[in-house]
N, C-alpha and C positions, 0 to 999 in steps of 0.2 A: 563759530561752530555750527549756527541755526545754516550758513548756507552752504559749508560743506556737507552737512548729512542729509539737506537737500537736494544736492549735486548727486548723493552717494545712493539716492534713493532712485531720480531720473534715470541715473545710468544702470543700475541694477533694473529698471525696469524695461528699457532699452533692450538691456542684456535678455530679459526674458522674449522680449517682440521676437527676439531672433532665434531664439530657442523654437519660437511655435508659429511662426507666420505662417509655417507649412498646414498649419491646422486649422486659420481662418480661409485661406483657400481653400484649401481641400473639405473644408462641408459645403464648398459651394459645388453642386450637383457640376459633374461633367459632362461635356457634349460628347464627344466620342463617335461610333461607330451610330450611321443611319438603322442600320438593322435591329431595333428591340427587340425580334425577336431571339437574337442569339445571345441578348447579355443577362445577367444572371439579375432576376428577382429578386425581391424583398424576402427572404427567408424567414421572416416573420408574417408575412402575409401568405406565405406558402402552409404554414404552421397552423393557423388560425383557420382558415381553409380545409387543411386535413382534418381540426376538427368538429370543423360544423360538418362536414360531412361524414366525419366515426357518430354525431351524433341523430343523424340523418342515416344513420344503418345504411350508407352509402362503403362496403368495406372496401372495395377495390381500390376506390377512386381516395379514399383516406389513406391507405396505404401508399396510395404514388406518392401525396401528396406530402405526408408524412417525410417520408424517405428520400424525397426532394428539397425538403428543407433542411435535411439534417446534410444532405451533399453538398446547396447550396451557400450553409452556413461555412463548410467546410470549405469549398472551394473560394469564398468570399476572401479568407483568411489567404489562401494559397496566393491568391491574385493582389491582395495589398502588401504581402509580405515581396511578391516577386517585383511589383512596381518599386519598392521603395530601395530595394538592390541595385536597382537595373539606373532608376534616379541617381543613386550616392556615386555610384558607379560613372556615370558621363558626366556629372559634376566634380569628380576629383579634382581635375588638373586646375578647375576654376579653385577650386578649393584650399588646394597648397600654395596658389599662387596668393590668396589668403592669406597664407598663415607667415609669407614672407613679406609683406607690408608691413610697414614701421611707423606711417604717417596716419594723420588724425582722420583723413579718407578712410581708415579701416570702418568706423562703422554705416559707412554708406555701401562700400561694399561689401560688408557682411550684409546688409538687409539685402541687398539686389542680391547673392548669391542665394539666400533661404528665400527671397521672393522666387527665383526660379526653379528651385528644386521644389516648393508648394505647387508651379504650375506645370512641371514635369508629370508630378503626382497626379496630380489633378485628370491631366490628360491621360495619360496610360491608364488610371483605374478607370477614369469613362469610356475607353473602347470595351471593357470588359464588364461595366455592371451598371444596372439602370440609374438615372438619380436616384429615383426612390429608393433602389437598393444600399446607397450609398450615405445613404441616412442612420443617426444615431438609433437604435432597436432601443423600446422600453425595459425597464428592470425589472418588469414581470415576465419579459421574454426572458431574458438575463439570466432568471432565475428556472425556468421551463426546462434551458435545456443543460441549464448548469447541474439542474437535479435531475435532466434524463427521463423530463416526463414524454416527451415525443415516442422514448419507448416503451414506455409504461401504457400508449394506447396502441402502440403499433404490436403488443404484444399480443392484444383483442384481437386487432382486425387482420390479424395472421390467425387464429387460431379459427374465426370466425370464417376466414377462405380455406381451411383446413389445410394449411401451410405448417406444419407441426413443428419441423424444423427452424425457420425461423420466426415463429412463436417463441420458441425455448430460444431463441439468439437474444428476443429481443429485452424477455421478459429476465436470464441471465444478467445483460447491459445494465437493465435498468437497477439491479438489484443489488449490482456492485457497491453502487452509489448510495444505496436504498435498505442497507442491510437490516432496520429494523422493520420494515412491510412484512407484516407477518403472513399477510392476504400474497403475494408475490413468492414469499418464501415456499408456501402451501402451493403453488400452482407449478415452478420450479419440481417440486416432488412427483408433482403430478405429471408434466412432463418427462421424466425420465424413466416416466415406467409405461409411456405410450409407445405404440408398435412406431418404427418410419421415425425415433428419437433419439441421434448419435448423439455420443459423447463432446462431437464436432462441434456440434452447436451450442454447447455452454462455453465460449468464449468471449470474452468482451470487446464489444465493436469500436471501443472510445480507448481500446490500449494505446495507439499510436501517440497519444498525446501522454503519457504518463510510463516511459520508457525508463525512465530514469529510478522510479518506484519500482520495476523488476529489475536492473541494474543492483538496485540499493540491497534489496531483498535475496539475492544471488551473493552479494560479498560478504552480508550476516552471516550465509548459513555458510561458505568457504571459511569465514571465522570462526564459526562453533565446530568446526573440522578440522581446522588447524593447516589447516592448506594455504600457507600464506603466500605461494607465488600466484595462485587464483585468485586470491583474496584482493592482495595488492593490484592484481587486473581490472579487476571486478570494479573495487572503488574508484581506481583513477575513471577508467569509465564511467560510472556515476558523476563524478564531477565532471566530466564534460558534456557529460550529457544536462547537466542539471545547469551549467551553463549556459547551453544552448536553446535549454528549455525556455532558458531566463530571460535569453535575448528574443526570442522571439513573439515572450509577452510582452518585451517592450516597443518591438517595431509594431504590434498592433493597436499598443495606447498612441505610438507616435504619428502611423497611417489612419489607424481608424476617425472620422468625424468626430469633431468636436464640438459640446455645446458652450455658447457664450455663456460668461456669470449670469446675464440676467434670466438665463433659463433653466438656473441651476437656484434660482430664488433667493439670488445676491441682488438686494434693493438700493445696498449703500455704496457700491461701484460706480466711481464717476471717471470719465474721462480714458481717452484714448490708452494711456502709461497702467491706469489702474485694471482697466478690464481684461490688458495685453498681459498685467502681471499674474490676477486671478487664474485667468484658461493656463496661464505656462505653469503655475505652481499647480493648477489641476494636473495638467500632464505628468509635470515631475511627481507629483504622488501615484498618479497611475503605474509611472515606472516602477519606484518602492517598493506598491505591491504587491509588484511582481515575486518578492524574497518570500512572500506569505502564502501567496496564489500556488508558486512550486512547489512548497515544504506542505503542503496540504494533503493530505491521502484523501482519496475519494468515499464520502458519508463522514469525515470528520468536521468537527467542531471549530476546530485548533490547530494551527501549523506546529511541526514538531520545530522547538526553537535551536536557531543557530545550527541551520540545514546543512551549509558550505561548510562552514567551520568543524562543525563536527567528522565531515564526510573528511575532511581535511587528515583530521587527527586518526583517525580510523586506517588512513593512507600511509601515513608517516610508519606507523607502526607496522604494517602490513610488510613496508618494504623492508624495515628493520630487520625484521623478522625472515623477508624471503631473502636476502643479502644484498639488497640494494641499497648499501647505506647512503650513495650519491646521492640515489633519486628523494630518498629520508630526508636528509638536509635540504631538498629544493624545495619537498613538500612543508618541511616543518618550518624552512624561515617562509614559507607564503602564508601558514597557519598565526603565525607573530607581527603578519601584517594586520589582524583584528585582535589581537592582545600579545603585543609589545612586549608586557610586561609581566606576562604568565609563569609563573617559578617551575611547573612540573616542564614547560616549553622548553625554558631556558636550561635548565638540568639535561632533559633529552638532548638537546643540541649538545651540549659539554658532551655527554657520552658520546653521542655518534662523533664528534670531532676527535676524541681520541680513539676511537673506533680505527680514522681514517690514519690514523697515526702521519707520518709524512707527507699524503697525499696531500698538498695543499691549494691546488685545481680543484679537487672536490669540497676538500672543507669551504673553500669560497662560494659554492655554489649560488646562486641570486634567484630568489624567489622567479614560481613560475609566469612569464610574459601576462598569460593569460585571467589571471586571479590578481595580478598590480592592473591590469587595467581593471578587471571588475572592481576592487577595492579603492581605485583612484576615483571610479566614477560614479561610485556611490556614496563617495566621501562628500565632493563637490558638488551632487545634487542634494545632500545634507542640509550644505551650509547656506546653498537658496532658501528649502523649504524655510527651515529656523529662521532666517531674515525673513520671510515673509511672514511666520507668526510672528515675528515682532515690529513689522513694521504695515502688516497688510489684513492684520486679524485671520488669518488663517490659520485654520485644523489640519493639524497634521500629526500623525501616529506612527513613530518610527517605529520599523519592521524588525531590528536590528538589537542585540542585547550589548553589542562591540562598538556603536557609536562613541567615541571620545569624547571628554565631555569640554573639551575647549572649541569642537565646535557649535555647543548651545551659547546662545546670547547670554551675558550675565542676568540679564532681566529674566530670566528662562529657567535658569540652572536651580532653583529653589524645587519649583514644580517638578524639574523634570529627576532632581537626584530625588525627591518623595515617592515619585512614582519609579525607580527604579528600587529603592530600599523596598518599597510594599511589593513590587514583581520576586525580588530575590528572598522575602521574610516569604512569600506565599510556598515556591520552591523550596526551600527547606522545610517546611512544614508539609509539603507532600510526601517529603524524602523520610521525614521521622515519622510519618501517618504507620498505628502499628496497622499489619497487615490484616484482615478479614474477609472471612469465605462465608458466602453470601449463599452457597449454594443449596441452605437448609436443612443440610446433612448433619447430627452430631455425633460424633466416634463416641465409643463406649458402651454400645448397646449388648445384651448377651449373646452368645455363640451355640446356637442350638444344637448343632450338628456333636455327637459323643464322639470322641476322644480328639477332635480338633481344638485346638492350644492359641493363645495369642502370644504369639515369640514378640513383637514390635509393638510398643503404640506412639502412640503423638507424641509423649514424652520421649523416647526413645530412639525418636525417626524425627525430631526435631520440627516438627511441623505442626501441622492443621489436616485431620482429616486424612490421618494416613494409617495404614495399619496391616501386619505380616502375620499371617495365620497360618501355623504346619500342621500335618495331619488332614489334608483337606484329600488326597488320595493316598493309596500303598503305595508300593512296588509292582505287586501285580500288575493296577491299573496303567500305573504309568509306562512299564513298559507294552501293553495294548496298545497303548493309543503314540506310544513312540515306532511300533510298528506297524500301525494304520499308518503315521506319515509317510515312512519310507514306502509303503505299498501307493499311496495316494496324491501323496503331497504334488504340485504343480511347480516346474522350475519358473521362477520368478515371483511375481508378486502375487500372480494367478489373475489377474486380470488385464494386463496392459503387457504384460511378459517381459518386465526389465528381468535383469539379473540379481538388481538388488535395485530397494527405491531409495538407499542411503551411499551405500559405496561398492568400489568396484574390489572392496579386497575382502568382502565375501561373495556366497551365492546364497540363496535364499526360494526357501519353499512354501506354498499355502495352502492350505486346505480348509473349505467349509464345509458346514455338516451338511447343507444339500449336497453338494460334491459328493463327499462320503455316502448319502445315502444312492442317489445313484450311485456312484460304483460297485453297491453294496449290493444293487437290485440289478444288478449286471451282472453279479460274481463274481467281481473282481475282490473286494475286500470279505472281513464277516461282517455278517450282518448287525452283531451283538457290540462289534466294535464302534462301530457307525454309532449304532444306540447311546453305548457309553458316552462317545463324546457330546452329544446331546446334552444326556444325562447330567454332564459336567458342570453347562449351562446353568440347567436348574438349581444344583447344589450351590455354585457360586451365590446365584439370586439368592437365592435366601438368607446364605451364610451375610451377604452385605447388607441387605435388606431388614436386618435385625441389627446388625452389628453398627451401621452408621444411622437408626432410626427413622428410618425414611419417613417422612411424611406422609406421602402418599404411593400408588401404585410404583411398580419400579420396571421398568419393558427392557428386553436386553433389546440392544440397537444392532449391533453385530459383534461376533465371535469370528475370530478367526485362529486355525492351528497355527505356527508359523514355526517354522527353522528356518536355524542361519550356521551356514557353516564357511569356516574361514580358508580362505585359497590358499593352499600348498605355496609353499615357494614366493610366496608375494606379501610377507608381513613384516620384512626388514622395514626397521625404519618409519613405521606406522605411526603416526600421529593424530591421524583421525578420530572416530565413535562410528560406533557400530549405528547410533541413532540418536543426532544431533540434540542437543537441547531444546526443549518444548512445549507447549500445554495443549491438551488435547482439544479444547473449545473454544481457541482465541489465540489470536497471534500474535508472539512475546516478541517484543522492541527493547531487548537488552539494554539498549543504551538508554533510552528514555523512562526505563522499567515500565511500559504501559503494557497492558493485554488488549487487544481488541476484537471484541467479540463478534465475528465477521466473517462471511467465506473469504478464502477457501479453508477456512477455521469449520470443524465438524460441530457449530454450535448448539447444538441439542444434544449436543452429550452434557451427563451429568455426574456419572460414576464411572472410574476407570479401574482396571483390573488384570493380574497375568499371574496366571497358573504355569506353576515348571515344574517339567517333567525330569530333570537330569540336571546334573551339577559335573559331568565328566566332557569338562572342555576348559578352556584357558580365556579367560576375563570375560565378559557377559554381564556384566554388573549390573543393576539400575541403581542410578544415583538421580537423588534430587537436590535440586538447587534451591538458591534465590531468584527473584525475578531479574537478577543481572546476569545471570547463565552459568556464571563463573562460581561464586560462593558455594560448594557442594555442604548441605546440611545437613546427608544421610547417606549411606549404602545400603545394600540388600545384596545379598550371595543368592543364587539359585539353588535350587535343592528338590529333590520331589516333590511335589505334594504341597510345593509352598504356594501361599497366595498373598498377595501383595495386591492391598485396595486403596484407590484415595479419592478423593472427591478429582474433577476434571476441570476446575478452575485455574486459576491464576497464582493460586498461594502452594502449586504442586508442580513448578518445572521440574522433568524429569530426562531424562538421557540414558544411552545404553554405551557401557564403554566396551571398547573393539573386541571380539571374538579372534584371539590371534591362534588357536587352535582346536581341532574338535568341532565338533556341533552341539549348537544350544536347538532345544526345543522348549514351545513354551504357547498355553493358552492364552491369546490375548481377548479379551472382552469388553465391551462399553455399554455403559447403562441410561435411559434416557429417564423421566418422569412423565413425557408426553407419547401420549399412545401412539400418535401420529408417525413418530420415528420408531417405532419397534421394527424388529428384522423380518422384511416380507418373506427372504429367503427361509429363516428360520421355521416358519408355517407355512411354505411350500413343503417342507421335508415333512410336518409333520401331517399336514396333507394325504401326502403321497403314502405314508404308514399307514393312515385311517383310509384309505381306498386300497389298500392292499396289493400299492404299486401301478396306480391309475391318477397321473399327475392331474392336480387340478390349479389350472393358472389363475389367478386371478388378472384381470385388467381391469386397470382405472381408467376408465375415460371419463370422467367427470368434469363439468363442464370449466374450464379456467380462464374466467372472465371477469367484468366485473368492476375490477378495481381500476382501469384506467377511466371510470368516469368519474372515480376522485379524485381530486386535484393531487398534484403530490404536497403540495401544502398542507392537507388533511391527513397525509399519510407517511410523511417523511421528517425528521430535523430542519429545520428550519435554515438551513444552511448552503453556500454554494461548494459544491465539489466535482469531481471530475473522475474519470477513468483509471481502474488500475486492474493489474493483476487478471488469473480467471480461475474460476471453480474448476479443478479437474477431473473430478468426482473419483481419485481413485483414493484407494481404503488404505487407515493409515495399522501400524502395529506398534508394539511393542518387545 
């Protein structure tokens, strides 16, 4: 037995030489191209460079420099991924001719086959980048641009060239990542109210790599709409993209340089077999981590677990639902390639098969090509790693909640079923955490205003922090300010001019009280009207600001009037909401039940609120949920004069079901705690009253700098993340 399991160790080591010979070549620098000057630099020494000269009040020349490292890292990526295509590629035919050998010659020419595609490598990336360039970068770089600090100074020495515009690009990027820089967030503000500061430039410059998180983000909200042929689009695109994504973090663990064990501070590696096996299980783990690196949003902590899988099941259902039961069954048996033996799986499958009734081409259907190789090949790099903890002392952290557990070693399975018992007892204990609103507000406070009634409370409205007040206007007023809209109101949202910012089977109108007060000082509206809506403002504040105990001051952030009226002739067969399921200050992950308190989440709101004018139209509901979107734990009917307040948290998903007749109109309002976000508009209007129709603008050009001379390590999570999404800055309703 002692010299089979050393036969069985040789040859698995063997087996790894060939997995990675490409990778003791290829850190050995390539010759290439005589021209240095055209091949691409050390993107770390370009970086380091930019910043002794950001610190050197050199701006210009920090900005090139800057911006060249972040093209060079970029293009670094382009040029390893392109060699290693172009490599697999003129090695095929050696390759298959490979895979039809039968005699014990195979593993001689598997090593001359992977010795030559390491010196293909090798060669192609040195015509295109320096030695040095082609060197391992440090995990303090690693981290620099993981967390987006190059634009955290590039966003100085743009603002410093008086480049305003990409200043806000840069400082935007960084921020994505960066969501709790309160100094960034504050300068962000500060940009958007400087003259020569589009909208244009709050987009994130690192999106192209995190496609897959807008993909993902686009099928949710097609799901809380009920649009299941988008939906079903939606996701399978996400999975291919997230695919894709996958694979081409692994062609850069496989092209990038690699460091020997002994420089990874492996002391006890002896011998040619042992140190061939450490770097190959280094790579195979770099692969792995790839299942972590993509399910990661950019500023988190934590990858959302069982990424594929879930996007999987999401799929399945979508098409159920849109009538594609075929493509159901392709989806759902590739979904049972990571649990087999899942009962809700197996039940779904029974249904869709008698679904298909006779068809039995479709019911055969065979998981997709594309998810059996990922799943084949993530299986087989499993059962290396786990051989090598147990036969090579190596760490390794499977990525994966669906690993089977017959591929752990016996010697293995003690530790590793303890730590998955303590992963699954932690996970239910998050799921029965009861819920708490954090946001310092406590309902039940008195109602000052006479003859205003508390119709709803928390018991009532099934919640936390919620509450329905009638009597808050007459009749009189409401119809005022119902025919202000129609005199004033703007078709669309009022700022970007959709037609609707939810669906296309209403239209929708907006109106703020600056608005109204110019039009007021134009002659277009009354003037008295204009006032009232103001006025309404106030009443609100206070009515909430008594009634949830504020702690402290309370700033309205912004009002807006809004109608929504529903399209003639286009409501057959309506399955959508009028306004998707949501929380006003953080972006709800249904599936995972998380909030994250993040742009393009309106995070400094703190109290949310909607004043209705009218109840003579057909559904318009608001309902709130749970944090799975789906559980509705309350309603609310519109009605005059009603007001409807709740804290802007997490413990307050809310939605508006479809307007399928009539117009709703309705005050929306948001309240912050921090001075900083109060409505500038709302004190231009009142402004413009106290000068007697003599606007007075305020501009901020205050200086926003500063913060990129601290590291983001001072200033950020401690964590590596990446690009997503982008602030659009337009205003949400209710």
């Amino acid at each position: 037995m002692a010299l089979q399991a050393d036969y069985s160790t040789v040859y698995v080591a063997f087996y790894f030489v060939f997995l990675t010979s490409l990778n003791f070549t290829s850190a050995t620098p390539g010759g290439g191209s005589s021209n240095v000057l055209s091949l691409l630099q050390p993107y770390d020494f370009l970086y380091y460079s930019g910043v002794r000269a950001y610190f050197g009040g050199e701006w210009a020349k920090s900005a090139e420099l800057l911006e060249k490292s972040i093209v060079t890292k970029e293009s670094l990526f382009r040029v390893r991924r392109k060699c290693h295509d172009d490599c697999v590629a003129a090695g095929r035919e050696a390759l298959n001719k490979l895979d039809s050998e039968k005699d014990h010659l195979w593993d001689l020419w598997a090593l001359d086959w992977a010795q030559q595609k390491a010196e293909c490598l090798r060669f192609c990336v040195g015509r295109s980048v320096t030695p040095a360039g082609q060197l391992p970068v440090s995990s303090d770089i690693d981290y620099e641009f993981s967390s987006r600090n190059p634009y955290n100074f590039l966003q100085v020495t743009y603002y410093k060239l008086e480049k305003l515009q990409k200043a806000a690009s840069a400082a935007h990027t960084y921020f994505v990542a960066n969501p709790s820089h309160l100094e960034m967030r504050n300068n962000i503000e500060k940009y958007r109210r400087m003259d020569g500061v589009t909208e244009e430039a709050f987009q994130d410059r690192e999106i192209e790599n995190e496609k897959h998180w807008v993909l993902y983000d686009s099928a949710v909200q097609s799901e809380a709409s009920s649009d299941w042929v988008q939906a079903a689009e939606k996701w399978k695109a996400c999975v291919n993209q997230t695919l894709q994504q996958t694979d081409e973090c692994r062609v850069q663990c496989e092209v990038a340089s690699q460091r020997l064990p002994d420089d990874r501070g492996v002391d006890t590696v002896d011998g040619a077999y042992e140190k061939a096996a450490a770097l190959s299980l280094s790579l195979l783990a770099c692969r792995q981590s790839c299942v972590t690196e993509v399910a990661t949003r950019p500023g988190r902590i934590s990858a959302q677990e069982d990424f594929l899988p879930s996007q999987l099941e999401h799929l399945h259902i979508a098409q159920f639902k849109a009538g594609d039961i075929k493509g159901a069954v392709q989806t759902l048996r590739s979904l049972l390639l990571f649990y087999p033996s899942d009962r809700d799986s197996l039940d779904n499958l029974q249904l869709y098969s008698e679904t298909l009734g006779g068809d039995t081409e479709s019911q055969g259907t065979q998981p997709a090509q594309e998810i059996v190789r990922y799943f084949s090949r993530s299986l087989q790099e499993k059962k290396l790693l786990y051989f090598g903890m147990e036969n090579f002392d190596f760490s390794f952290i499977d990525p994966d909640l669906w690993t089977p557990e017959d591929v752990v070693p016996e010697s293995l399975r003690d530790i590793w079923r303890a730590e998955k018992k303590k992963m699954n007892e932690k996970m239910k204990e998050g799921e029965k955490q009861e819920e708490v609103d954090d946001s310092g507000f406590f309902s039940g406070g008195p109602v000052p205003q006479v003859g205003v009634t508390i119709t709803m409370d928390d018991e009532l409205l099934n919640g936390t922090n919620r509450v329905v007040l009638d009597g808050v206007m007459t009749e009189k007023e409401c119809d005022r300010i119902l025919q202000l809209a129609a005199a004033a109101g703007s078709v669309g949202d009022g700022y970007r001019g959709r037609r609707s910012p939810h669906t296309p089977h209403e239209t929708f109108e907006g109106l703020t009280v600056l608005r109204a007060v110019k039009f007021a000082q134009e002659g277009l509206v009354n003037q008295s009207d204009a006032k009232l809506l103001h006025e309404l403002g106030e009443r609100v504040t206070v009515l909430l600001h008594s009634y949830f105990r504020s702690p402290s001051g309370l700033f309205m952030s912004f009002s807006h009037l809004v109608c929504r009226s529903a399209v003639a002739d286009d409501q057959e067969g309506r399955l959508d909401l009028s306004h998707p399921v949501h929380v006003d200050n953080c972006l709800l992950e249904p599936e995972t039940k998380q909030c994250w308190r993040e742009p393009p989440a309106f995070i400094h709101r703190d109290l949310s609120a909607i004043l209705y004018l009218n109840d003579n139209f057909d559904g318009g509901e608001l309902f709130f949920t749970n944090r799975d979107a789906k559980t509705v734990t309350a309603r609310v009917k519109p009605s005059c004069g009603r007001l409807v307040g709740f804290s802007s948290g997490p413990v307050n998903p809310h939605g508006v079901t479809a307007v399928t007749s009539g117009r709703r109109c309705a005050l929306a309002l948001w309240f912050t705690k921090e001075k900083l976000y109060r409505d500038m508009e709302r004190e231009e209007a009142e402004a413009m009253w106290a000068a007697d129709g003599q606007s007075v603008v305020k501009k901020d050009k205050e200086e926003a700098e500063g913060t990129a001379g601290r590291n983001a390590r001072s200033q950020a999570p401690k964590q590596s993340s990446r690009g997503r999404g982008r602030v659009t800055g337009g205003r949400d309703e209710l």
